[in-house]
Backbone as CSV, one residue per row, in Angstrom:
resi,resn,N_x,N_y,N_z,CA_x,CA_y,CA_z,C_x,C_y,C_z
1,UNK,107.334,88.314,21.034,107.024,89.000,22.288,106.708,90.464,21.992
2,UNK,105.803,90.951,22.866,104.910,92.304,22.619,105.486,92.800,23.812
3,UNK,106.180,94.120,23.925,106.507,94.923,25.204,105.470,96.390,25.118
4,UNK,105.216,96.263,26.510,103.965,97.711,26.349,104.142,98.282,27.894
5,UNK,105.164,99.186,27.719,105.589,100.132,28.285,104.798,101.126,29.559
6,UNK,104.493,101.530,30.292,103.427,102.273,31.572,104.209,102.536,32.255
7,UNK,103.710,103.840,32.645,104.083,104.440,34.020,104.443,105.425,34.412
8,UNK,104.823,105.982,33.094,106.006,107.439,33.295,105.073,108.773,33.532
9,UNK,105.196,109.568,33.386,104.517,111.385,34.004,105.870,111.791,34.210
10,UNK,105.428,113.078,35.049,105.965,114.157,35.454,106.272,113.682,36.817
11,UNK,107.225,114.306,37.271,107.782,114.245,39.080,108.537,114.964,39.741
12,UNK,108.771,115.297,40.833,109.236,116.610,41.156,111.084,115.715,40.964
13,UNK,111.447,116.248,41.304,113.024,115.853,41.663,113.307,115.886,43.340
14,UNK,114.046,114.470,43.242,113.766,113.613,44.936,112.587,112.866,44.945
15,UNK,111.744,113.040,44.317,110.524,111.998,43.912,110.685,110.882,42.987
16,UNK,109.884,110.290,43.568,109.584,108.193,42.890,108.966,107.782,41.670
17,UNK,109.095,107.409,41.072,108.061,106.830,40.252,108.286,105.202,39.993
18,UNK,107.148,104.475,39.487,107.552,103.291,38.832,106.747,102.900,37.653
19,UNK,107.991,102.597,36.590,107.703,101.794,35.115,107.239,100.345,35.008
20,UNK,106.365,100.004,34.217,105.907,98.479,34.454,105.949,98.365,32.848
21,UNK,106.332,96.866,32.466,106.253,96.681,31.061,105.702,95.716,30.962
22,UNK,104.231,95.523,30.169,103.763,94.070,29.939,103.909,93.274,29.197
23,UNK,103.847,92.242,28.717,104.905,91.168,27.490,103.500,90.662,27.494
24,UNK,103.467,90.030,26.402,102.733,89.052,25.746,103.440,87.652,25.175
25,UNK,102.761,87.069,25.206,103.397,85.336,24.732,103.463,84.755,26.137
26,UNK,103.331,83.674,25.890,103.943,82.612,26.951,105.160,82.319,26.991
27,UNK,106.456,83.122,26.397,107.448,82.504,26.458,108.362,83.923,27.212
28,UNK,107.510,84.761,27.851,107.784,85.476,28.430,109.135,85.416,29.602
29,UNK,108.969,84.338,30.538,109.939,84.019,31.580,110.727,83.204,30.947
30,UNK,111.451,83.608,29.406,112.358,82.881,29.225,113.619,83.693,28.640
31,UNK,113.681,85.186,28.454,113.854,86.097,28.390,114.590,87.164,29.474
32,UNK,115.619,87.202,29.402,116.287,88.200,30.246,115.616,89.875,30.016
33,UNK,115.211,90.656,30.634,114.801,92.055,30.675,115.616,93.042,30.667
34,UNK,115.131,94.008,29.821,115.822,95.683,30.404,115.209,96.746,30.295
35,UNK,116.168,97.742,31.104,115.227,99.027,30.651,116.259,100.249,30.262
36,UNK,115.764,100.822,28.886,116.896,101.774,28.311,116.213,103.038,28.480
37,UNK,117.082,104.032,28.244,116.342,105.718,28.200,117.264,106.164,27.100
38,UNK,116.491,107.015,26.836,116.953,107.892,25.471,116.679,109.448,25.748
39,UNK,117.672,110.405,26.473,117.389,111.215,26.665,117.587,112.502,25.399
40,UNK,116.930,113.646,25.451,116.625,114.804,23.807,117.904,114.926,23.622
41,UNK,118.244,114.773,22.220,119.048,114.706,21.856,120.683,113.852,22.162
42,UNK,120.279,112.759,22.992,121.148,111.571,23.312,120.924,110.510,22.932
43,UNK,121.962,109.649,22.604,122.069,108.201,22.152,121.114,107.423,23.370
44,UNK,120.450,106.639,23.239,119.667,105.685,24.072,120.828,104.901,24.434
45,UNK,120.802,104.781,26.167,121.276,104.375,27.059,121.062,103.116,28.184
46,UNK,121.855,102.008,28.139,121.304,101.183,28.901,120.933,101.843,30.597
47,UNK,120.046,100.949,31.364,119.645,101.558,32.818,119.956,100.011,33.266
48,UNK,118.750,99.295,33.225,118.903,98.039,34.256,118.237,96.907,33.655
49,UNK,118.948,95.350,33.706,118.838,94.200,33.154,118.444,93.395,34.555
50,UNK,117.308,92.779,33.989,117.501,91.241,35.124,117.761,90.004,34.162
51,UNK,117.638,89.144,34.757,117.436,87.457,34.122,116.788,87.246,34.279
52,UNK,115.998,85.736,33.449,115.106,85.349,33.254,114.346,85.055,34.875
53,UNK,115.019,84.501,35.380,114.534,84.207,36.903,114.798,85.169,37.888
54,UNK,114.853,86.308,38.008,115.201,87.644,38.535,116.242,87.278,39.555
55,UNK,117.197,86.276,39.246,118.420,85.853,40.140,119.507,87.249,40.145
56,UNK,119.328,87.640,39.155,120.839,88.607,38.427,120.191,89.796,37.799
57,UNK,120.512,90.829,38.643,120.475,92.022,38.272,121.777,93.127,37.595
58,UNK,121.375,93.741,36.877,122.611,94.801,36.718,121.946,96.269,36.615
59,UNK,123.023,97.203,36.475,122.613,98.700,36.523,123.279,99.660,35.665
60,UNK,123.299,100.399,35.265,124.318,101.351,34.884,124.449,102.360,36.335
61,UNK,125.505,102.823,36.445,126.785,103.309,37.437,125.565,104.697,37.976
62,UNK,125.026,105.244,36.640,124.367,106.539,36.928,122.869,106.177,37.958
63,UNK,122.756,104.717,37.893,120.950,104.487,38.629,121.420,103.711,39.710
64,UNK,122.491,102.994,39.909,122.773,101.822,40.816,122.491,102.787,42.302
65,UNK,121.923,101.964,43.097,121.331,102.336,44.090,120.177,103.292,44.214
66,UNK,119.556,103.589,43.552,118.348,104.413,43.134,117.032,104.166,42.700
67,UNK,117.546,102.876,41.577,116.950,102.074,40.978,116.953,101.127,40.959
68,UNK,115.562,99.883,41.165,115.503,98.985,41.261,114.701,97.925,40.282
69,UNK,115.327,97.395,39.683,113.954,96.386,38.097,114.106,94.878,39.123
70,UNK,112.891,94.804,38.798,112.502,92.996,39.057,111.182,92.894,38.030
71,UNK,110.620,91.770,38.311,109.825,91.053,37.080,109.143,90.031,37.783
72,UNK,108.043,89.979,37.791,106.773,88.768,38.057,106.587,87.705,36.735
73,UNK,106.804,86.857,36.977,106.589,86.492,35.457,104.995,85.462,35.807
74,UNK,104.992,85.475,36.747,103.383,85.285,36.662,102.202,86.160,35.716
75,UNK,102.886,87.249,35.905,101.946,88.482,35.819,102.826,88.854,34.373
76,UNK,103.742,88.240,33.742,104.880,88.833,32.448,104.818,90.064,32.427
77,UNK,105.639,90.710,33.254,105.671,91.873,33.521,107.013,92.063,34.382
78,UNK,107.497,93.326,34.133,108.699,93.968,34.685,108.290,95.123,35.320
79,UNK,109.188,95.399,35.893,109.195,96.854,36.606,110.395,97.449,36.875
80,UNK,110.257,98.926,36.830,111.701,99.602,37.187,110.796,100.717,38.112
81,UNK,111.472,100.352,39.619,111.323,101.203,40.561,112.269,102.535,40.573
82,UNK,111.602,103.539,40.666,112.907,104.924,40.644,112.602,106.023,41.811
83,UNK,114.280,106.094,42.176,113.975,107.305,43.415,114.818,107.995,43.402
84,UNK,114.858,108.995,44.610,115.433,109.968,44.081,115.934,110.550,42.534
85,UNK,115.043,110.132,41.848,115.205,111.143,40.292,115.674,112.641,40.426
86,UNK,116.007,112.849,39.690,116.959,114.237,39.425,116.974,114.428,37.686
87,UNK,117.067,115.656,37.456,116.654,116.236,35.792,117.446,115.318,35.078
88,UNK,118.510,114.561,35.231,119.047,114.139,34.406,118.909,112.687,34.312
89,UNK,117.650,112.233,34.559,116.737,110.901,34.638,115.338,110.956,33.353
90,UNK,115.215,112.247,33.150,114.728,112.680,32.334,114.875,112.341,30.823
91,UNK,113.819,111.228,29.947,114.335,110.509,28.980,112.548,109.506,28.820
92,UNK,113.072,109.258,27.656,112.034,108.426,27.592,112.356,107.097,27.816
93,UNK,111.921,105.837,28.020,112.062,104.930,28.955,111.627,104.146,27.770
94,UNK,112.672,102.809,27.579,112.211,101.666,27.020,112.527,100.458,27.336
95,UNK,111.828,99.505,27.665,111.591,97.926,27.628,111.999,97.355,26.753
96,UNK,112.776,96.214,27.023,113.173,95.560,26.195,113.561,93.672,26.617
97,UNK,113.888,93.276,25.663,114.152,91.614,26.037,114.478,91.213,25.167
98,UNK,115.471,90.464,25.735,116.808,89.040,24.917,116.981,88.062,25.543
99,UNK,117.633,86.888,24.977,117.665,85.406,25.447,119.082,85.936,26.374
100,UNK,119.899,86.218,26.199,121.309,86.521,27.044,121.271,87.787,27.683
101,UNK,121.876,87.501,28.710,121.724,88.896,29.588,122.532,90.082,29.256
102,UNK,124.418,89.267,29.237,125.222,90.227,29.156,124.801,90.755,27.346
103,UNK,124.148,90.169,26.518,124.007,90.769,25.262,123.059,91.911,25.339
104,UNK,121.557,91.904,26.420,120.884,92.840,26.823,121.515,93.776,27.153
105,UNK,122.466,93.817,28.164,123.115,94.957,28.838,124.037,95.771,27.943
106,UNK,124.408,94.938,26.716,124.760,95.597,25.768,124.660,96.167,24.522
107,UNK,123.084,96.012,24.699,122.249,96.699,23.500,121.657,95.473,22.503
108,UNK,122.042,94.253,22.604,121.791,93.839,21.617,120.283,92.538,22.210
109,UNK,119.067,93.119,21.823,118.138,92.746,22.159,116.954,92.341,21.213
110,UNK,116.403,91.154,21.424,115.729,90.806,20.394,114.320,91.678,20.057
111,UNK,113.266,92.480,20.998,112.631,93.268,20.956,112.219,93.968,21.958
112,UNK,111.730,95.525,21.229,111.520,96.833,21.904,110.039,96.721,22.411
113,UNK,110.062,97.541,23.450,108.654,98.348,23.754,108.570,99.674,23.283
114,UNK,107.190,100.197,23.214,107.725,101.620,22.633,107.986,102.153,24.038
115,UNK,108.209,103.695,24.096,108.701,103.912,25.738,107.164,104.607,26.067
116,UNK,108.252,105.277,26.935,107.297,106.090,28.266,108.078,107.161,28.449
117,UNK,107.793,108.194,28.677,108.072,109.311,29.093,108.268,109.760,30.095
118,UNK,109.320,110.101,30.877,109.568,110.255,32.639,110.776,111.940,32.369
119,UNK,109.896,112.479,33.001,110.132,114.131,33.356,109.946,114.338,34.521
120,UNK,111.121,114.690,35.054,111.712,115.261,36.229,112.017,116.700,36.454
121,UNK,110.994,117.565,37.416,111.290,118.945,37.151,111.989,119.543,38.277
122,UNK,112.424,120.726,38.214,113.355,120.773,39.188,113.150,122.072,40.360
């Protein structure tokens, strides 16, 4: 599987943006999703996991209610909706996917996208 990352820019703070990641293969919807950030000079950080069938979502504590990921798998593609951003959303953004969810949510994922860049100014 090929992850290819879109979406990120610049945004004011209190402003939206949304990340889309495209996959390649047909074995795309078989794959639980996520999306990590790695902010300058920070350890890369989980954000938000779905499942393969976008039944089951999760978040980290800092995006829950802010942020929203779902996934078309018609289209093998994800998305992470974001709002109200604030400077400390600020990070580069990566895609990712594993066969298990709770192993996604915990870093351990079979492959990366490169990221995206999301800057929040203030």
């Amino acid at each position: 599987v090929q992850l290819q990352a879109s979406g990120g820019g610049l945004v004011q703070a209190g402003g939206s943006l949304r990340l889309s990641c495209a996959a390649s293969g047909r074995t795309f919807s078989s794959y639980s999703m996520a999306w990590f950030r790695q902010a300058s000079g920070k350890e890369r950080e989980f954000v938000a996991a779905i499942s393969w069938g976008g039944g089951s979502a999760y978040y980290a504590d800092s995006v829950n209610g802010r942020f929203t990921i779902s996934r078309d798998n018609a289209k093998n593609t994800v998305y992470l909706q974001m709002s109200s951003l604030n400077s400390e959303d600020t990070a580069v953004y990566y895609c990712a996917a594993g066969i298990y969810i709770h192993e996604v949510v915990a870093g351990k994922v079979d492959y990366w996208g490169q990221g995206t860049q999301v800057t929040v100014s203030s």
